[in-house]
The first five atom37 places (N, CA, C, CB, O) and aatype in JSON, in Angstrom:
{
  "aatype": [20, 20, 20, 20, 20, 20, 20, 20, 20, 20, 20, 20, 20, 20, 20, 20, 20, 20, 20, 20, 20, 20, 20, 20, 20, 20, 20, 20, 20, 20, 20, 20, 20, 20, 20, 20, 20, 20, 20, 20, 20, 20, 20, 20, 20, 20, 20, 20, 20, 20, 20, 20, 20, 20, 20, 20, 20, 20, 20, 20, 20, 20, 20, 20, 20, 20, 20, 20, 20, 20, 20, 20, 20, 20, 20, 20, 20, 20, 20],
  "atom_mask": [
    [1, 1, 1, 1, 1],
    [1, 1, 1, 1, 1],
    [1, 1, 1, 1, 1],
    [1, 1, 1, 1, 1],
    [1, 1, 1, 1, 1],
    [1, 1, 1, 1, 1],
    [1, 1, 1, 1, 1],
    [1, 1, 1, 1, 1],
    [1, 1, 1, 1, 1],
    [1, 1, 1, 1, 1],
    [1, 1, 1, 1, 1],
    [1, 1, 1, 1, 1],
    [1, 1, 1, 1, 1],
    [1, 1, 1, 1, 1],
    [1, 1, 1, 1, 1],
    [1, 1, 1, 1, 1],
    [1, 1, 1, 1, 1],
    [1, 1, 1, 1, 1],
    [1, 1, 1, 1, 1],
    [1, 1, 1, 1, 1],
    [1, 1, 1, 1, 1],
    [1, 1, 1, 1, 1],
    [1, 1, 1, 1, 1],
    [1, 1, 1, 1, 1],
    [1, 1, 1, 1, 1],
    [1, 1, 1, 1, 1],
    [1, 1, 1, 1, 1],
    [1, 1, 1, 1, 1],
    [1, 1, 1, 1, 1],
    [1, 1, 1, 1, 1],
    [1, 1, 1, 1, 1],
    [1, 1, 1, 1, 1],
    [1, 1, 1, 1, 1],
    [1, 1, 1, 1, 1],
    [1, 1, 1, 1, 1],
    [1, 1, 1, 1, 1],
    [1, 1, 1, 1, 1],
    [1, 1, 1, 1, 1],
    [1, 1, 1, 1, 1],
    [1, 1, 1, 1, 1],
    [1, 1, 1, 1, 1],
    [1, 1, 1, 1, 1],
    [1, 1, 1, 1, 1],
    [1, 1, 1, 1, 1],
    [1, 1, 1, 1, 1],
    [1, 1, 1, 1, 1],
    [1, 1, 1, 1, 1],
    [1, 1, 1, 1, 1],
    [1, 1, 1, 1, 1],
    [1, 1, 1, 1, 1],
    [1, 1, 1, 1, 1],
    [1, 1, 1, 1, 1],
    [1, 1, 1, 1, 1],
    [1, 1, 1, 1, 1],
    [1, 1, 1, 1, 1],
    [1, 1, 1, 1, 1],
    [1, 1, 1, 1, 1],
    [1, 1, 1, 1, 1],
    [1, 1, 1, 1, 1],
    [1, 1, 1, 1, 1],
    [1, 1, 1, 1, 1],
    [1, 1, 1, 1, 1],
    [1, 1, 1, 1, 1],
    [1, 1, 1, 1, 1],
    [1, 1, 1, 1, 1],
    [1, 1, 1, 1, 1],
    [1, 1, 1, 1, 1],
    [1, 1, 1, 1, 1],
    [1, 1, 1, 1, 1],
    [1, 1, 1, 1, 1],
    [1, 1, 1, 1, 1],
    [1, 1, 1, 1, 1],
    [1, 1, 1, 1, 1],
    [1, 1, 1, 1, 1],
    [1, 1, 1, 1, 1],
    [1, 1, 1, 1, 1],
    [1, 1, 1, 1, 1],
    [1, 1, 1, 1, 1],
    [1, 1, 1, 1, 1]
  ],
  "atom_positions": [
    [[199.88, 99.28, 114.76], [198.53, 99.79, 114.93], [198.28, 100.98, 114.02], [198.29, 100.17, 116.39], [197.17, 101.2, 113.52]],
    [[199.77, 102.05, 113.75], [199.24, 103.16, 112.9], [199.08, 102.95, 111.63], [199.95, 104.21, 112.94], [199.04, 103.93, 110.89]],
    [[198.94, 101.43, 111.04], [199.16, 101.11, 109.97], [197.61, 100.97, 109.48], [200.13, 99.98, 109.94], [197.07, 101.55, 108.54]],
    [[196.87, 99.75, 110.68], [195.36, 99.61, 110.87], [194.96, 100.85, 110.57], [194.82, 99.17, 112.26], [194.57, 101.09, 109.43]],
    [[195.0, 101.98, 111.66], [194.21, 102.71, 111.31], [194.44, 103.67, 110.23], [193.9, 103.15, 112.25], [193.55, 104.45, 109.86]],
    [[195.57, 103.64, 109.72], [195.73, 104.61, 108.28], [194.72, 103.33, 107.14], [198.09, 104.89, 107.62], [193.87, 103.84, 106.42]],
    [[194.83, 102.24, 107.1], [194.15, 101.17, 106.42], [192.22, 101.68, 106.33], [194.54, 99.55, 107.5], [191.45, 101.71, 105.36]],
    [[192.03, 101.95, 107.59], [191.02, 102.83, 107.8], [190.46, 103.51, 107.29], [191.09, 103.33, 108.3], [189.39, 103.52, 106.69]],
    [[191.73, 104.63, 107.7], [190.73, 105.84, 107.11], [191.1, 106.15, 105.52], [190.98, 107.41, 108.07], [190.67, 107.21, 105.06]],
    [[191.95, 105.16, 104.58], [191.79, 105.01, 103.44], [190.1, 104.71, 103.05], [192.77, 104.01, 103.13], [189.94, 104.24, 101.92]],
    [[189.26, 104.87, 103.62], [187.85, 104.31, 102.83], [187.45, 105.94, 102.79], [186.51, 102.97, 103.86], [186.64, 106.29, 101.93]],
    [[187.93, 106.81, 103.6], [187.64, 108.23, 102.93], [188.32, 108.63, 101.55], [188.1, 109.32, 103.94], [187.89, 109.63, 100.99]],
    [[189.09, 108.1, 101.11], [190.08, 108.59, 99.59], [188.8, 108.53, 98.75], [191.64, 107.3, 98.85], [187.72, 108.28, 99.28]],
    [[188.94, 108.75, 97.38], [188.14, 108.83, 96.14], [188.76, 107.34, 95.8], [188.45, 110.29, 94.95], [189.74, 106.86, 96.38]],
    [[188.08, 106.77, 94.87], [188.05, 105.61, 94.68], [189.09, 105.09, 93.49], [186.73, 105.38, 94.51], [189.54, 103.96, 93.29]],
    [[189.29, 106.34, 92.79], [189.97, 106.46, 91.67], [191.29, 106.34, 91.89], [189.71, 107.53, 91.05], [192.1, 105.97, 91.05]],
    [[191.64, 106.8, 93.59], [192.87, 106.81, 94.01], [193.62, 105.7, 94.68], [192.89, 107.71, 94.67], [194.78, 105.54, 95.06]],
    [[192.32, 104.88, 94.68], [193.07, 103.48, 95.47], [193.67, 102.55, 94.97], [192.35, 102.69, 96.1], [193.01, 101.89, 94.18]],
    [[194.82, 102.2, 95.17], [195.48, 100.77, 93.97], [194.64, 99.97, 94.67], [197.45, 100.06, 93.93], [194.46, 100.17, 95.87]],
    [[194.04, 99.0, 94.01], [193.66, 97.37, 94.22], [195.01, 96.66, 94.71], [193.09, 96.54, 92.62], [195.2, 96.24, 95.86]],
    [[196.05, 96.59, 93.5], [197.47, 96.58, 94.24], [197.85, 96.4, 95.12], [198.0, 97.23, 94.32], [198.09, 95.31, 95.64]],
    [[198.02, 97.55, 95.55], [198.58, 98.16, 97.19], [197.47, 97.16, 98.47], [198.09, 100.54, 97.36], [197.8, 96.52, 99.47]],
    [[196.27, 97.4, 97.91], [195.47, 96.91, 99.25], [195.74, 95.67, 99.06], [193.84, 97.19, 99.47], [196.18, 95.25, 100.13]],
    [[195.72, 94.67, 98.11], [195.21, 93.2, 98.18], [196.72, 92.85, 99.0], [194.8, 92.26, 96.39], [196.87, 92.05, 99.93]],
    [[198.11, 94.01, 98.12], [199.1, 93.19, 99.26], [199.32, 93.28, 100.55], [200.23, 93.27, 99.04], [200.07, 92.52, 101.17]],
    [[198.58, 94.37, 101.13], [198.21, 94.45, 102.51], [197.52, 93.53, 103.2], [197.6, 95.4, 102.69], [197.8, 92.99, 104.27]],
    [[196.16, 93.33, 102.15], [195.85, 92.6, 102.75], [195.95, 91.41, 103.19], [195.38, 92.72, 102.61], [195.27, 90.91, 104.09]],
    [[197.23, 90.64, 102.24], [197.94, 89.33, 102.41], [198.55, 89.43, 103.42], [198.78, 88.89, 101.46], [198.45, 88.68, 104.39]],
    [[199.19, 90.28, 103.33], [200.59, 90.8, 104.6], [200.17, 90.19, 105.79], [200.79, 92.72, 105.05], [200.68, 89.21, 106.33]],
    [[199.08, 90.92, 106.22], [198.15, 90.67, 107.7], [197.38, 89.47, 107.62], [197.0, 91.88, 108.04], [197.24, 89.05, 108.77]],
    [[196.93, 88.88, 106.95], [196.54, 87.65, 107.28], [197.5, 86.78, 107.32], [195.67, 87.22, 106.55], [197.39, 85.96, 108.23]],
    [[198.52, 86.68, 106.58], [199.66, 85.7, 106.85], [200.39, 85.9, 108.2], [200.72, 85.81, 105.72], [201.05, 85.05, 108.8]],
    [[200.24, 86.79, 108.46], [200.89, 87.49, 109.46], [200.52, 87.07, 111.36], [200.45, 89.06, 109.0], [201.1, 86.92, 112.44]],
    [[198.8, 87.05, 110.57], [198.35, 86.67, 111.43], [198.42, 85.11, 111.9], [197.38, 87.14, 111.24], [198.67, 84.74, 113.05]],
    [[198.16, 84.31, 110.84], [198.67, 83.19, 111.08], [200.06, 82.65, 112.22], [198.87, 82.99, 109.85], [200.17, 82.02, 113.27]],
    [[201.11, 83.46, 111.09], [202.26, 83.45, 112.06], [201.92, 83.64, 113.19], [203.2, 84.28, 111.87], [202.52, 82.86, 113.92]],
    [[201.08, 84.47, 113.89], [201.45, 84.94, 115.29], [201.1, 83.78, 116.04], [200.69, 86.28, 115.84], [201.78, 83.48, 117.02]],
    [[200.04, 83.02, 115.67], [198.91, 82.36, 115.98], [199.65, 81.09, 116.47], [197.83, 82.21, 114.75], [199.3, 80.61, 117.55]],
    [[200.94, 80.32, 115.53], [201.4, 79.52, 115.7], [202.94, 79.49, 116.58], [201.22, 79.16, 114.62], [203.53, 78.56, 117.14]],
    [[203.32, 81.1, 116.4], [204.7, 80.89, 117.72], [204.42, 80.65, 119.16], [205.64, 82.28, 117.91], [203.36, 80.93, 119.73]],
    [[205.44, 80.11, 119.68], [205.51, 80.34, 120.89], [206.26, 81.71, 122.13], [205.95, 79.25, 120.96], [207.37, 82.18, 122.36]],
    [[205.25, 81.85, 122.48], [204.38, 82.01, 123.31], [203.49, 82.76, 122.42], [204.81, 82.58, 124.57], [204.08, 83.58, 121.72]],
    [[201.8, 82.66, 122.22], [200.92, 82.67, 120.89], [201.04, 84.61, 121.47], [198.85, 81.42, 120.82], [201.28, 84.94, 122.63]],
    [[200.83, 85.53, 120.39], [200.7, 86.42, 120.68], [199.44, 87.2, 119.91], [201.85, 86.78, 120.66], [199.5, 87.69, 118.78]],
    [[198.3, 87.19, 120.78], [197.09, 87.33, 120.27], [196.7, 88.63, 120.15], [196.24, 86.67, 120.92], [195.74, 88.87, 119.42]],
    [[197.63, 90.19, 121.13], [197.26, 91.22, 120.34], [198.1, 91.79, 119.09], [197.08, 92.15, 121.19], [197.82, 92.82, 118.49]],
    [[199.0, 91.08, 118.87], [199.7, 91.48, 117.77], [199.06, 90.24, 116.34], [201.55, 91.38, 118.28], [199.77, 90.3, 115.34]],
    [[198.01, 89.35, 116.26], [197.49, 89.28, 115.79], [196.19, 89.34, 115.08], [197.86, 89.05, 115.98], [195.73, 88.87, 114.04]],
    [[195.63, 90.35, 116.38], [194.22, 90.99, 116.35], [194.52, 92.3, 115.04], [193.72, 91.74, 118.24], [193.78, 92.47, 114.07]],
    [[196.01, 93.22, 115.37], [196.77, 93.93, 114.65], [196.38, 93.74, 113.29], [198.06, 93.66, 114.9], [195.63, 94.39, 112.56]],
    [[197.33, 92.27, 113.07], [197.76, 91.94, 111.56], [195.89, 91.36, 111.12], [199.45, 90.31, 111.43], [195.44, 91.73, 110.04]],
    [[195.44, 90.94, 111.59], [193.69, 90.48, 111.34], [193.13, 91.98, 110.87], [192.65, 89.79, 113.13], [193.13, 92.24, 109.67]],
    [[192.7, 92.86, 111.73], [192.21, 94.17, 111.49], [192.88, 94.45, 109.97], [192.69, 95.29, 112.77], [192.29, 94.6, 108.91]],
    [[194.52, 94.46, 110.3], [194.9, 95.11, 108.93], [194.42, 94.26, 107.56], [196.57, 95.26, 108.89], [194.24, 94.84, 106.5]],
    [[194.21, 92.56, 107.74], [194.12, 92.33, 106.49], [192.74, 92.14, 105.91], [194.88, 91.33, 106.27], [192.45, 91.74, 104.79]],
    [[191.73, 92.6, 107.19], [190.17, 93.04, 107.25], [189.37, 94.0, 106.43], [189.95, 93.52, 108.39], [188.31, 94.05, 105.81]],
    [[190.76, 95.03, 106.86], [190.24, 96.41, 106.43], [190.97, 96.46, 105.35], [190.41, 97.67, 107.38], [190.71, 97.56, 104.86]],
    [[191.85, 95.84, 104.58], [192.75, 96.07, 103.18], [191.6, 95.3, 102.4], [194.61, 95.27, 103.05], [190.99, 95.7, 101.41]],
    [[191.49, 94.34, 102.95], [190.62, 93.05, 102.17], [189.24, 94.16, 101.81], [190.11, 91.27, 103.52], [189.23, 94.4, 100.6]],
    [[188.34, 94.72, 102.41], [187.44, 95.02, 102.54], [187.82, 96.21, 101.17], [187.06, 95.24, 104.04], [187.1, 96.14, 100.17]],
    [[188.81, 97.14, 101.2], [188.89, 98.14, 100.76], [189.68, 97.99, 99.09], [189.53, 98.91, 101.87], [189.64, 98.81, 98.17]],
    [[190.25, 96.87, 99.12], [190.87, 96.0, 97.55], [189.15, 95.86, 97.21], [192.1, 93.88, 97.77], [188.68, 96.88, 96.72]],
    [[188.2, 94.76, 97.42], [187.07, 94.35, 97.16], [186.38, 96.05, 96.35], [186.36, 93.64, 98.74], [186.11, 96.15, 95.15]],
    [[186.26, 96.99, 97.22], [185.56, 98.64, 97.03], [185.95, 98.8, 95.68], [186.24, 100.09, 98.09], [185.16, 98.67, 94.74]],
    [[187.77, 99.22, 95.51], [188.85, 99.67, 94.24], [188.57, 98.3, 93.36], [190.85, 99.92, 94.8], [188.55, 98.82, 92.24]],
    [[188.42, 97.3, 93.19], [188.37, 96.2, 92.4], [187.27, 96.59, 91.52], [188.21, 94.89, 93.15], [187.47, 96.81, 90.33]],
    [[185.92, 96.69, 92.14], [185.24, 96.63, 91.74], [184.62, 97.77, 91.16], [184.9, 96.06, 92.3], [183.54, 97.62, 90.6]],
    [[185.3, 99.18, 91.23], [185.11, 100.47, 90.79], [186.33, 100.77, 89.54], [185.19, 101.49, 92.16], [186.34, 101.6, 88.64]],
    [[187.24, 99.8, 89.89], [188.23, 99.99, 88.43], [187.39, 98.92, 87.23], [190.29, 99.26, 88.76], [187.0, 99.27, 86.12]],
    [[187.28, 97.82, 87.73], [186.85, 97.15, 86.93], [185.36, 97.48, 85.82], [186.83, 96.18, 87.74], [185.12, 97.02, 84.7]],
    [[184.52, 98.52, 86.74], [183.54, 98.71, 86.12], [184.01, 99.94, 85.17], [182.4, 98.86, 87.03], [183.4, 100.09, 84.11]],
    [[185.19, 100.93, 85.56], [185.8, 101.77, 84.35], [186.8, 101.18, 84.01], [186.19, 103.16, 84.54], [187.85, 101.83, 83.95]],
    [[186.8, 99.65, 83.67], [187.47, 99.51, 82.84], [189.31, 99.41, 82.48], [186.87, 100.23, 82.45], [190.06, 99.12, 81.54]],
    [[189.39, 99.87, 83.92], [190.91, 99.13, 84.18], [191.62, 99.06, 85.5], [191.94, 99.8, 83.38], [192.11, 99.97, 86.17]],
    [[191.57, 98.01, 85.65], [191.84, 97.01, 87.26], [192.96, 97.33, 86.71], [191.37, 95.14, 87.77], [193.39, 97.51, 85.57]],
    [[193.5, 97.38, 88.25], [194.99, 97.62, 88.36], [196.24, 98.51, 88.21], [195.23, 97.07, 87.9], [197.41, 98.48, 88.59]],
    [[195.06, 99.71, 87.14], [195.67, 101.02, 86.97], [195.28, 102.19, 87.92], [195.4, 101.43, 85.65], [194.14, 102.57, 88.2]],
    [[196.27, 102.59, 88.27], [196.01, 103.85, 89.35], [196.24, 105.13, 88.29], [197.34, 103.89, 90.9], [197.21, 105.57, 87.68]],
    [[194.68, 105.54, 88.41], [194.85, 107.12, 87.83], [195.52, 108.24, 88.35], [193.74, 107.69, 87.72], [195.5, 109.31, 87.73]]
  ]
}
C-alpha cells in the first residue's frame, strides 16, 4: 500500500524529474500483478485492488512524463 500511495504523491514532483522509465515499469508490475492475484486460489481481491491502484496511478503518471519529455525533446532521459 506504501508503494500506491508514494505512486501518488509522485504527481506533486516537477515533471522534469520523473523517469517515464521508472513509471511505465511500475506500471506493468501492478497490472500483471494484478492479474496474478485474480487467477490464484483462493482469488485475493484486496491485494489486487493494491497492484490495480499501483498500475493506475504509474500508468497515469508515465502518460504526464512521456508526454512532457517528449515535447522537450528527450523521452527517456532523466534530467
Amino acid at each position: 500500500m506504501a508503494l500506491v500511495l508514494t505512486s501518488i504523491d509522485e504527481f506533486r514532483r516537477p515533471l522534469e524529474k520523473v523517469s517515464p522509465t521508472q513509471s511505465a515499469t511500475l506500471a506493468a508490475t501492478g497490472l500483471i500483478w494484478t492479474r496474478y492475484c485474480l487467477v490464484i486460489k483462493p482469488i485475493n481481491y484486496a491485494l489486487s485492488l493494491c497492484n490495480f491502484s499501483l498500475g493506475v496511478a504509474n500508468g497515469v503518471q508515465f502518460l504526464r512524463a512521456y508526454r512532457y519529455h517528449s515535447l522537450k525533446g528527450g523521452v527517456g532521459k532523466n534530467v
